[in-house]
N, CA, C and O atoms as a DFTB+ gen file, in Angstrom:
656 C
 N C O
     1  1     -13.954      85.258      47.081
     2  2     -14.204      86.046      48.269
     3  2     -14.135      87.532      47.945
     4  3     -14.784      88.428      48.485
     5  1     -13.199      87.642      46.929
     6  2     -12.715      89.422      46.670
     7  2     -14.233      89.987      46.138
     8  3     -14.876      90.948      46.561
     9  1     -14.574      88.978      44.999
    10  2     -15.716      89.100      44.256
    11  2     -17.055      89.915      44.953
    12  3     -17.597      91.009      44.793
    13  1     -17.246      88.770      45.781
    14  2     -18.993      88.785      46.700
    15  2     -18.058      90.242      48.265
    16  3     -18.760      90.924      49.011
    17  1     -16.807      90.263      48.272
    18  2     -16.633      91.394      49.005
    19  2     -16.976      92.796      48.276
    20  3     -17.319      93.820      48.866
    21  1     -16.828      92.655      46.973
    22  2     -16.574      94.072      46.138
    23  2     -17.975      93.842      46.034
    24  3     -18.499      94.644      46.807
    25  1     -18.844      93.161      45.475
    26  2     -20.450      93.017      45.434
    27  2     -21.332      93.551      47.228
    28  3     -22.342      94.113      47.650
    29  1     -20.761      93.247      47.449
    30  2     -21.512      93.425      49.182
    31  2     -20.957      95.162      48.661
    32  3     -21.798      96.005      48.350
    33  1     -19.573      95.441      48.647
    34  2     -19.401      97.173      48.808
    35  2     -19.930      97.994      47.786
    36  3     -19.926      99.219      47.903
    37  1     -20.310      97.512      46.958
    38  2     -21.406      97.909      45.263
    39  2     -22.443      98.321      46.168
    40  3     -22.676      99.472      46.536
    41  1     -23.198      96.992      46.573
    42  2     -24.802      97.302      47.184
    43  2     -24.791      97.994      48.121
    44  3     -25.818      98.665      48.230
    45  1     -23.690      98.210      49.261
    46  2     -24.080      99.047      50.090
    47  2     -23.790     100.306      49.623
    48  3     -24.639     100.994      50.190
    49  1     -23.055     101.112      48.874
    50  2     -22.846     102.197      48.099
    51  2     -23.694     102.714      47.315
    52  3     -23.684     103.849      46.839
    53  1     -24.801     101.486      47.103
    54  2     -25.819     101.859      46.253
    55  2     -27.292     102.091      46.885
    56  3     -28.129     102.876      46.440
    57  1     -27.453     101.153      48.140
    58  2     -28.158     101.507      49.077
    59  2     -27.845     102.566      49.706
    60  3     -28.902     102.989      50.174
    61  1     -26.639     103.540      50.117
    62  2     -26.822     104.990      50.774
    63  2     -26.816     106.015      49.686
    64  3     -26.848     107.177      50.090
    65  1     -26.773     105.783      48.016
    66  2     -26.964     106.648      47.275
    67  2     -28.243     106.798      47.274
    68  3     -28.682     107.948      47.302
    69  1     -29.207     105.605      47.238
    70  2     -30.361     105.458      46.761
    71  2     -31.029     106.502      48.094
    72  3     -31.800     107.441      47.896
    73  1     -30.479     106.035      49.529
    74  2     -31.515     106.905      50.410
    75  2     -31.069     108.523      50.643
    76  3     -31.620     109.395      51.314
    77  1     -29.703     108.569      49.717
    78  2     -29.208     110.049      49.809
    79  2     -30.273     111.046      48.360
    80  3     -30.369     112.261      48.189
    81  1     -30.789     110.093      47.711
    82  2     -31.473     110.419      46.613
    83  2     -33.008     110.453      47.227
    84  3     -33.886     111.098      46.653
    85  1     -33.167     109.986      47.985
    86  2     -34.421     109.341      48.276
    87  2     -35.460     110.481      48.661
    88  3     -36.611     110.181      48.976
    89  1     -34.958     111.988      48.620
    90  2     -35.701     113.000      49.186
    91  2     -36.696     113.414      48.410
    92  3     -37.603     114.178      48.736
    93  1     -36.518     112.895      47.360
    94  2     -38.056     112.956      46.391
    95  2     -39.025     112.045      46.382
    96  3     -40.113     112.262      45.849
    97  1     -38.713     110.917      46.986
    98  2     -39.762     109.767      46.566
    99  2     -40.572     109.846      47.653
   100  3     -40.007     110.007      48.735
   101  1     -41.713     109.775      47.633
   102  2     -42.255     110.377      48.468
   103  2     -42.281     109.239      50.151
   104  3     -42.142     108.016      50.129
   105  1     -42.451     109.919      51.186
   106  2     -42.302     108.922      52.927
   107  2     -42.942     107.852      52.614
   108  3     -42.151     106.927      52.796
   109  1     -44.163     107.357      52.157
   110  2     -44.746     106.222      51.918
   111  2     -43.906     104.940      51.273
   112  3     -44.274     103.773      51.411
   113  1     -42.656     105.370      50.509
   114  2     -41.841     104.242      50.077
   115  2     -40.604     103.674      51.255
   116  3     -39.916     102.663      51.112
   117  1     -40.578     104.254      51.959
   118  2     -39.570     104.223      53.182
   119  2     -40.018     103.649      54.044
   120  3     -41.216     103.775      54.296
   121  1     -38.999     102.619      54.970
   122  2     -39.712     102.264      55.790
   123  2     -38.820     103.073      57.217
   124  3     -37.594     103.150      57.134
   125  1     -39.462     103.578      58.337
   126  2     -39.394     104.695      58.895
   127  2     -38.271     103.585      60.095
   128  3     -38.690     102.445      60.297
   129  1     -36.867     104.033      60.827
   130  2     -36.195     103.266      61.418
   131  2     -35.484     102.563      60.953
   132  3     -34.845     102.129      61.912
   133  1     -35.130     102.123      60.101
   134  2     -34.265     100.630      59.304
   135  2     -33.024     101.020      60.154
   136  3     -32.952     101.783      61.118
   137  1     -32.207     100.390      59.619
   138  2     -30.785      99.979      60.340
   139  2     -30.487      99.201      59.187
   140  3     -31.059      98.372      58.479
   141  1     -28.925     100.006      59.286
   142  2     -28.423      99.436      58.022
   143  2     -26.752      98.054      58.483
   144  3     -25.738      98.162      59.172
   145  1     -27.214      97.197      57.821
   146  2     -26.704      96.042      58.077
   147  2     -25.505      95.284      57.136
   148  3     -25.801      95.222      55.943
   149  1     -24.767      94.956      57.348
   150  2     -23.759      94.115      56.934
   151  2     -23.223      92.595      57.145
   152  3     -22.843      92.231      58.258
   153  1     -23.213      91.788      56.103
   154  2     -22.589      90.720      56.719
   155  2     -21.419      90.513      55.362
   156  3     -21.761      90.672      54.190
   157  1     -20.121      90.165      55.753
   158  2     -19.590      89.267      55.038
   159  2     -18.247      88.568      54.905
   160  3     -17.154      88.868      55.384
   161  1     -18.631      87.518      54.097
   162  2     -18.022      86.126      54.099
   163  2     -18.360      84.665      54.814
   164  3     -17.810      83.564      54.808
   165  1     -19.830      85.353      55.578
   166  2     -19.724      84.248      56.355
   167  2     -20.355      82.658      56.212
   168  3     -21.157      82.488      55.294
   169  1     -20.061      81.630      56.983
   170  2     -20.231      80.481      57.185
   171  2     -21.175      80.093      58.106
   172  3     -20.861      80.121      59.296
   173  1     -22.237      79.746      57.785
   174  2     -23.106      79.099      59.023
   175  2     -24.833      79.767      58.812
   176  3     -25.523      79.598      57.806
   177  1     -25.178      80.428      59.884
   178  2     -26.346      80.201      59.023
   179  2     -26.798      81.761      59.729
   180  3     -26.588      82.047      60.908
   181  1     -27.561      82.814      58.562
   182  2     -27.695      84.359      58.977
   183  2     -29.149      84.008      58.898
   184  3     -29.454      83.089      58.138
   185  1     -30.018      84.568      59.528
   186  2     -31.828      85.230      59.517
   187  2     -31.590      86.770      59.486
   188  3     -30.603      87.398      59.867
   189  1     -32.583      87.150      59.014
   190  2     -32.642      88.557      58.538
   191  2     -33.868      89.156      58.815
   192  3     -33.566      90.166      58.180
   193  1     -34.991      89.409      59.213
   194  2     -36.477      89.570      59.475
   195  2     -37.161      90.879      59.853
   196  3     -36.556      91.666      60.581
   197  1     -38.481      91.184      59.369
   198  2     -39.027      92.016      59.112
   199  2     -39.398      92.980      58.106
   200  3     -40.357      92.763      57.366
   201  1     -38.714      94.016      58.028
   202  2     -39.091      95.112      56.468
   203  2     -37.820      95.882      56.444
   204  3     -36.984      96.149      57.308
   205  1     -37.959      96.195      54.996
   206  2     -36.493      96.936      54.529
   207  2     -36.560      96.692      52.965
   208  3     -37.410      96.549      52.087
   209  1     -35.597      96.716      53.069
   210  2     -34.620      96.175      51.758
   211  2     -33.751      95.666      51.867
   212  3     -33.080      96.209      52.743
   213  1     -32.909      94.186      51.138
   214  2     -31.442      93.888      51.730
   215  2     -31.241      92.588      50.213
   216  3     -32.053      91.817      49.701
   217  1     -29.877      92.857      49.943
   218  2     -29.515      92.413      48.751
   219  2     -28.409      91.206      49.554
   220  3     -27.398      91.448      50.214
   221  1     -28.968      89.993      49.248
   222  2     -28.288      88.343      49.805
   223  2     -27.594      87.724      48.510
   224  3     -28.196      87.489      47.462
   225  1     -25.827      87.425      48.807
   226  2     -25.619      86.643      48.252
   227  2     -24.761      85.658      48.601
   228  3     -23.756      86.065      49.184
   229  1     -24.859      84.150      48.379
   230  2     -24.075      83.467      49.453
   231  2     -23.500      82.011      48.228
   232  3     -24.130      81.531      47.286
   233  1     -22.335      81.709      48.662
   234  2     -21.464      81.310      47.488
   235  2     -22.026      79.681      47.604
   236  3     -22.178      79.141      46.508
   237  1     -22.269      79.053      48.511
   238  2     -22.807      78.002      47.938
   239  2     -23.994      77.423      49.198
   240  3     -23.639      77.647      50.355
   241  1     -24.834      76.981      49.083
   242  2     -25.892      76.993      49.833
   243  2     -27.834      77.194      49.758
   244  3     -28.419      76.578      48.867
   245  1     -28.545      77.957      50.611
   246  2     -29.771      78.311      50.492
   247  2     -30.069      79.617      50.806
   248  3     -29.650      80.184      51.815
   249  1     -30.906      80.196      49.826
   250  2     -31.560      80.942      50.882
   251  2     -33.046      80.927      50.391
   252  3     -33.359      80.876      49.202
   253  1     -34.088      80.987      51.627
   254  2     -35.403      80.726      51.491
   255  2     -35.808      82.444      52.091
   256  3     -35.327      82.918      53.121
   257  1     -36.844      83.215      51.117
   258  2     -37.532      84.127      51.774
   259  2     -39.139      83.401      52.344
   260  3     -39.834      82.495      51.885
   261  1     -39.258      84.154      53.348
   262  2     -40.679      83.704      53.796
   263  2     -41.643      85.292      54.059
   264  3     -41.404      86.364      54.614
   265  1     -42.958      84.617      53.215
   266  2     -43.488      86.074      53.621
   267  2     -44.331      85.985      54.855
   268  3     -45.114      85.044      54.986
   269  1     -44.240      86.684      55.539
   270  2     -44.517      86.705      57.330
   271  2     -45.958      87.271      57.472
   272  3     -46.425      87.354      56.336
   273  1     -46.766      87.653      58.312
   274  2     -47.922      87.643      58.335
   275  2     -47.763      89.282      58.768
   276  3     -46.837      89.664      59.483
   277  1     -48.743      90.132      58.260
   278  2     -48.955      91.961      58.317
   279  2     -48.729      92.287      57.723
   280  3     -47.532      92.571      57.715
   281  1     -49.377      92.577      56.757
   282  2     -48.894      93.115      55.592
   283  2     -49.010      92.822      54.400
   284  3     -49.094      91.613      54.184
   285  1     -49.059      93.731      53.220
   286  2     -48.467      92.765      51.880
   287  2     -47.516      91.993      51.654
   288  3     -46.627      91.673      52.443
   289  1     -47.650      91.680      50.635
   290  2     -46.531      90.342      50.395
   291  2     -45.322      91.716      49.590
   292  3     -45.495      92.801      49.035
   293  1     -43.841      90.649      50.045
   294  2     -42.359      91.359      49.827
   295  2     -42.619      90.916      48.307
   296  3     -43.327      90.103      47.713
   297  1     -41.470      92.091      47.940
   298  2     -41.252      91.776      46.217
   299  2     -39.718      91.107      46.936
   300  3     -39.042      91.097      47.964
   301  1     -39.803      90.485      45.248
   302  2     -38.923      89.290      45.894
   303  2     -37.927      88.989      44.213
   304  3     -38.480      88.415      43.275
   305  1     -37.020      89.297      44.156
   306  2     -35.840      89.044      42.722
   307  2     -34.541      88.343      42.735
   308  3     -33.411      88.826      42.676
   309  1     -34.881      87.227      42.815
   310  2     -33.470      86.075      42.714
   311  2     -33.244      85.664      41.474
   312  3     -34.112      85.540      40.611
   313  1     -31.769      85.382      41.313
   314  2     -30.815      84.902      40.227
   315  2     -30.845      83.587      40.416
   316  3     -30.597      83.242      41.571
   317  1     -31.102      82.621      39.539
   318  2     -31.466      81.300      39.301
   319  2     -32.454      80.287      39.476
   320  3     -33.344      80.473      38.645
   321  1     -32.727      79.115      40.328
   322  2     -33.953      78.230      40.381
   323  2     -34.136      78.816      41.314
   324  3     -33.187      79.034      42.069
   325  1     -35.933      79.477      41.730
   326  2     -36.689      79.641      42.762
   327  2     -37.625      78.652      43.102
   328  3     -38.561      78.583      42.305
   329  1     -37.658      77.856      44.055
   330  2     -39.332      76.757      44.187
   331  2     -40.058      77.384      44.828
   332  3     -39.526      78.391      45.295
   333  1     -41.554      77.178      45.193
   334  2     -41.933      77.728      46.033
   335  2     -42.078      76.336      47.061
   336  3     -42.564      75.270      46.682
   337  1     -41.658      76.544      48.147
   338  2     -41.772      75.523      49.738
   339  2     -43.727      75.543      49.679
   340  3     -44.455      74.579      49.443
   341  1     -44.067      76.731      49.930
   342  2     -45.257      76.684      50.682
   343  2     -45.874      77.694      50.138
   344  3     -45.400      78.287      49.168
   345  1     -47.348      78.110      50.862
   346  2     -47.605      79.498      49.815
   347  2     -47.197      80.542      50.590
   348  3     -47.864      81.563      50.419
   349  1     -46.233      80.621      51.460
   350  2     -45.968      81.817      52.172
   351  2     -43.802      81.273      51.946
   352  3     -42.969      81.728      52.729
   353  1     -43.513      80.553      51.070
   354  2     -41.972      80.618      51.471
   355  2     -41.996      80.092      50.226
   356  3     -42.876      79.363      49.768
   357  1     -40.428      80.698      49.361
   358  2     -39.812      80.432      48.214
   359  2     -38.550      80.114      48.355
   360  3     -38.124      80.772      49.304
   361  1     -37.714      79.445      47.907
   362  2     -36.576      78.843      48.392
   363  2     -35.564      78.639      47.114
   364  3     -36.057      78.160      46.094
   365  1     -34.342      78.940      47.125
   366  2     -33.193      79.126      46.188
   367  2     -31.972      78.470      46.721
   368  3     -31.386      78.744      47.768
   369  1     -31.630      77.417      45.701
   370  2     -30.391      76.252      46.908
   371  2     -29.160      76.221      45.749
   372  3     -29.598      76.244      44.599
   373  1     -27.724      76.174      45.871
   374  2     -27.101      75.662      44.991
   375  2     -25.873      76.546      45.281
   376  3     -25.655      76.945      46.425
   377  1     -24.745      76.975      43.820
   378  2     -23.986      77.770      44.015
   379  2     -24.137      79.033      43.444
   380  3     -25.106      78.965      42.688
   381  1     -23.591      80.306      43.433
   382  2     -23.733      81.561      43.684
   383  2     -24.909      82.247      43.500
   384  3     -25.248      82.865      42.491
   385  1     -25.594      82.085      44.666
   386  2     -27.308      82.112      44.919
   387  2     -26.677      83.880      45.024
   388  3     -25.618      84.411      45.357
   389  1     -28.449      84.484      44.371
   390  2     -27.973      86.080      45.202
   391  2     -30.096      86.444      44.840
   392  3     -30.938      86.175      43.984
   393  1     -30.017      87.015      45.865
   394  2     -31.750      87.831      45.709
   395  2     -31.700      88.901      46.659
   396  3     -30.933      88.968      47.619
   397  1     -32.865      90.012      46.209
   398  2     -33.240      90.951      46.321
   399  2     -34.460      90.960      46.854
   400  3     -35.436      90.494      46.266
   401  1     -34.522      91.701      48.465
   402  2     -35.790      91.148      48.659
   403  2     -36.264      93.067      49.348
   404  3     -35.524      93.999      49.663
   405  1     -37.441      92.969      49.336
   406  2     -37.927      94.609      49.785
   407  2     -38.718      94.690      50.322
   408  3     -39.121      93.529      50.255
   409  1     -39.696      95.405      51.161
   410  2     -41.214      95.344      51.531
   411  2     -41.899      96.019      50.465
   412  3     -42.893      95.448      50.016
   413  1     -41.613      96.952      50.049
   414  2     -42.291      97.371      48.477
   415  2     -43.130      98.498      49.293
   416  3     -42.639      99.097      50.250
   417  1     -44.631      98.755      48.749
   418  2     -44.951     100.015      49.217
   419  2     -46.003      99.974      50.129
   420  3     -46.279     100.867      50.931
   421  1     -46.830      98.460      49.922
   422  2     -47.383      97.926      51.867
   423  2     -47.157      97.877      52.472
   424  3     -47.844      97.947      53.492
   425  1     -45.049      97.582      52.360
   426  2     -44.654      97.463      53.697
   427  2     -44.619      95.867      54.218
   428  3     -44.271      95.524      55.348
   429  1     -45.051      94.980      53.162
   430  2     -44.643      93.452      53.772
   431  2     -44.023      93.500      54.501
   432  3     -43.265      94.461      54.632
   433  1     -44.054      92.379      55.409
   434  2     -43.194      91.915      56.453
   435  2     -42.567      90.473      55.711
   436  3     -43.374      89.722      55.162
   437  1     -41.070      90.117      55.723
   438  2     -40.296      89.378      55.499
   439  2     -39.561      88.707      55.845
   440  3     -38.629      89.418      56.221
   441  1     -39.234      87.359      56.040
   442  2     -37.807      86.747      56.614
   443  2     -36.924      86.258      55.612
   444  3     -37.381      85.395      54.863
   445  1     -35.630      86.675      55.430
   446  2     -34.888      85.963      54.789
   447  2     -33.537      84.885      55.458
   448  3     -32.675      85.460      56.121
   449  1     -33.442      83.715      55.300
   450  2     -32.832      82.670      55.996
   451  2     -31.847      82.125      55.321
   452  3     -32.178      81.107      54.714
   453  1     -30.661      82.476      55.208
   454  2     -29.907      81.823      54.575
   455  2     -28.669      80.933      55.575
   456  3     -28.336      81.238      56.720
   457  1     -28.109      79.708      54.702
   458  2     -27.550      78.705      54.953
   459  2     -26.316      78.617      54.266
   460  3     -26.342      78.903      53.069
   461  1     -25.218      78.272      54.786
   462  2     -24.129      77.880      53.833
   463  2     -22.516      78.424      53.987
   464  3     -21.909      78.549      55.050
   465  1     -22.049      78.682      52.749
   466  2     -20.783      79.206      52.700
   467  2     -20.791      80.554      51.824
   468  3     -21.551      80.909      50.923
   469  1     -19.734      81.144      52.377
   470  2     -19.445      82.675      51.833
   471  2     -20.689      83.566      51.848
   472  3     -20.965      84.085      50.767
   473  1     -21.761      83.923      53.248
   474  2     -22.863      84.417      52.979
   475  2     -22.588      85.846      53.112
   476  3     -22.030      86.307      54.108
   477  1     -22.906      86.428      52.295
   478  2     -22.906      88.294      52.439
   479  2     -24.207      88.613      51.876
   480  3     -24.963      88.060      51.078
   481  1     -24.219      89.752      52.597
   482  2     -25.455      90.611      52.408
   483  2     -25.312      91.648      53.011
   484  3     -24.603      91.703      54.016
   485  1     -26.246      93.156      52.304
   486  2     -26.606      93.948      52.876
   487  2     -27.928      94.720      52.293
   488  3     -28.455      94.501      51.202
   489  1     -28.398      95.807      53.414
   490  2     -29.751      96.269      53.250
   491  2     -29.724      97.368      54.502
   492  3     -28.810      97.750      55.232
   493  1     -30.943      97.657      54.431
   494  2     -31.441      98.257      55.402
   495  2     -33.056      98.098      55.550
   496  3     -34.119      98.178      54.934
   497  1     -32.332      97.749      57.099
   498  2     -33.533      96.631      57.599
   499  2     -34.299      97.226      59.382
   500  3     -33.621      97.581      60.346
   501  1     -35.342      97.181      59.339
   502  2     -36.176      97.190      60.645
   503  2     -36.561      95.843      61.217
   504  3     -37.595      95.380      60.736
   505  1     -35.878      95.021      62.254
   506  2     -36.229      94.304      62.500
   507  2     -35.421      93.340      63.493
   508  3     -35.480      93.594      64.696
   509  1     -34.729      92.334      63.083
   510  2     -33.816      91.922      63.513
   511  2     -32.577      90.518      62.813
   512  3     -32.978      89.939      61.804
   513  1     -31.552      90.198      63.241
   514  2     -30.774      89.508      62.419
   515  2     -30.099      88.748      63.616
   516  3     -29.707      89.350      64.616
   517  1     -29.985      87.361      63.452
   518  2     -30.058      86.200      64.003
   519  2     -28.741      85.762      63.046
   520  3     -28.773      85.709      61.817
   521  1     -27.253      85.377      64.128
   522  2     -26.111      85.006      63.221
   523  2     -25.747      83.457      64.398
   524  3     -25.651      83.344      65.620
   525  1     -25.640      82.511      63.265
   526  2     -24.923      81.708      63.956
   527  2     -23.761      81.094      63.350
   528  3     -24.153      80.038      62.854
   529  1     -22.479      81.249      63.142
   530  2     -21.396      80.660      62.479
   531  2     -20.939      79.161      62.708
   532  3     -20.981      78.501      63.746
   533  1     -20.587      78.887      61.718
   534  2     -19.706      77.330      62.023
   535  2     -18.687      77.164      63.396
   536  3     -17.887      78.063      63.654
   537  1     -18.772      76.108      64.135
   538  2     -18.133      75.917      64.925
   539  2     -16.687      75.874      64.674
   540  3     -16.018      76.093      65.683
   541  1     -15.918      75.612      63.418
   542  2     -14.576      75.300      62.910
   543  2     -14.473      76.539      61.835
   544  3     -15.461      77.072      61.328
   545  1     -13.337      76.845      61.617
   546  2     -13.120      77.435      60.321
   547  2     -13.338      79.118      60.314
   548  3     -13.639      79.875      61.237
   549  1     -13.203      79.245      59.622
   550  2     -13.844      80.873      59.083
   551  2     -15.119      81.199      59.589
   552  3     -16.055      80.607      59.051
   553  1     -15.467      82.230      60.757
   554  2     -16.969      82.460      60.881
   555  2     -17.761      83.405      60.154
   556  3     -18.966      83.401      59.901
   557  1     -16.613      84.427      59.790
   558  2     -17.302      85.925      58.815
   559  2     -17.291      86.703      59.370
   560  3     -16.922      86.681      60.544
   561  1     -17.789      87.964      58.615
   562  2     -17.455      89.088      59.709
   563  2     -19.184      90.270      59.343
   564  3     -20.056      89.917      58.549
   565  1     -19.209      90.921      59.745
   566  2     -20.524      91.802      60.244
   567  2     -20.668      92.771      60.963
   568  3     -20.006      93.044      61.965
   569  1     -21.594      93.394      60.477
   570  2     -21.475      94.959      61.356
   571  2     -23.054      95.669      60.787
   572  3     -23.587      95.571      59.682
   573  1     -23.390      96.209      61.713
   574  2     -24.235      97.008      61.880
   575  2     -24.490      98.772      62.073
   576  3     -24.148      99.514      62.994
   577  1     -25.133      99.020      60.965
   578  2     -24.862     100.866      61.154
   579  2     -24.092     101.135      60.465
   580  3     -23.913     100.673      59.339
   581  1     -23.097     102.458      61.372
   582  2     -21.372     102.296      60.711
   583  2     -20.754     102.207      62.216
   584  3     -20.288     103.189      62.795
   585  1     -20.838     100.394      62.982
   586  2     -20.244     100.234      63.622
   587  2     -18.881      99.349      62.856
   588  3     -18.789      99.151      61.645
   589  1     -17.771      98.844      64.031
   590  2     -16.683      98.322      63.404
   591  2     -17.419      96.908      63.035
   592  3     -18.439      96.427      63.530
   593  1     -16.584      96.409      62.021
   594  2     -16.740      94.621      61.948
   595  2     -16.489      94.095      62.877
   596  3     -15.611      94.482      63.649
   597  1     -17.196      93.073      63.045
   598  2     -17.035      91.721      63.999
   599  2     -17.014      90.540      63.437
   600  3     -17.156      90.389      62.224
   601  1     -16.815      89.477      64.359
   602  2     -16.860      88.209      63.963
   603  2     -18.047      87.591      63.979
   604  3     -18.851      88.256      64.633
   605  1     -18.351      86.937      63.689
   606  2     -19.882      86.068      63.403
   607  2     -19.860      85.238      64.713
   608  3     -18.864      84.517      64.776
   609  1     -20.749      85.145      65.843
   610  2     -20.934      84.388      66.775
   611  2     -20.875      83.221      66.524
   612  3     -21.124      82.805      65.393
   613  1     -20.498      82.355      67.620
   614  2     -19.899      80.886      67.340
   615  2     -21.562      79.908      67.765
   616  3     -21.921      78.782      67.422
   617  1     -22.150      80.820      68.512
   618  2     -23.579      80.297      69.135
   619  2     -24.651      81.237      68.684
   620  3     -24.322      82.419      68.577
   621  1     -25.829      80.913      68.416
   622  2     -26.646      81.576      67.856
   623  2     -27.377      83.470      68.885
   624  3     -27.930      83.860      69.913
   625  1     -26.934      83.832      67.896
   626  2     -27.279      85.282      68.612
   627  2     -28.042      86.661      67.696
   628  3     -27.790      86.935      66.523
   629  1     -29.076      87.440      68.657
   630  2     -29.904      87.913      67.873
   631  2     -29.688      89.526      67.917
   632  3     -29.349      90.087      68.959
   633  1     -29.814      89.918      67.235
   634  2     -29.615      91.754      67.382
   635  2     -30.872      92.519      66.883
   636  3     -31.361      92.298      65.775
   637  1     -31.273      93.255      67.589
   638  2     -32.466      94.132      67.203
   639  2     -32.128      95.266      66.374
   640  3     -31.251      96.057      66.720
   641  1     -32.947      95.418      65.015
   642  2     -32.583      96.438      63.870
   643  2     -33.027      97.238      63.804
   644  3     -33.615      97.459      62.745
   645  1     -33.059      98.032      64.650
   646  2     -34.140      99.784      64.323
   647  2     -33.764     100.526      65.474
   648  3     -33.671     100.085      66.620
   649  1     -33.487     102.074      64.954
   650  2     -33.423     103.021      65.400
   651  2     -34.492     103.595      65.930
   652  3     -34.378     104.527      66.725
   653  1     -35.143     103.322      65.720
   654  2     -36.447     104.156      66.310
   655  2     -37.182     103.874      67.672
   656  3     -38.145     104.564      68.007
């Protein structure tokens, strides 16, 4: 848990360096609104959707990206077996799954769906994020922006990701 906690606080440290750096690369690599997102430890099952960037890793379980329709297709960088489901979804199942998913510089549109135990992630994302936790046990915790942590809803619930 300490592990994928100190990994979740890596990527997000590295995601506000990257957009504190980001004043050179030119507006076309950005996607304009994101909202920057947090999840971790949790149990049950997170959606993630639309454009951004957001670094998933979840200790034992799935996660499937799907590329969504507008757009180019997401670049897409996972650690271990990838299948592809379909020609629009790739899918990664087992233990300490982790991928990297982005809209790149079209701007794909993306869903990422993950399932399981110990799920963390973060990014910054335009779109929205869909949490539903285990009914028993540990639900996780999450936060959005730089609001406080919360607990992972016990019933499925959706939050809209953009500032704009």
């Amino acid at each position: 848990m300490r592990r994928i906690l100190v990994l979740v606080t890596v990527a997000g440290l590295a995601v506000g360096a990257a957009e504190a750096a980001s004043g050179a690369v030119p507006v076309a690599l950005r996607t304009p609104g994101v909202e920057f997102v947090e999840l971790s430890g949790g149990n049950g099952r997170a959606v993630i959707a639309r454009r951004g960037s957001l670094l998933v890793l979840v200790g034992q379980g799935r996660i499937r990206i799907v590329d969504l329709v507008g757009g180019g297709r997401p670049n897409l960088s996972c650690r271990g077996i990838v299948r592809r489901v379909s020609a629009t979804t790739v899918e990664s199942s087992g233990r300490n799954l982790r991928c990297r998913v982005w809209s790149g510089v079209n701007g794909g549109p993306w869903q990422a769906i993950m399932r399981g135990r110990r799920i963390s992630a973060s990014g910054s994302v335009k779109g929205s994020l869909t949490l539903d936790a285990v009914n028993t046990g540990v639900a996780g915790l999450y936060r959005i922006g730089v609001g406080q942590w919360r607990q992972w809803p016990r019933r499925a619930r959706t939050f809209e990701l953009d500032r704009a």
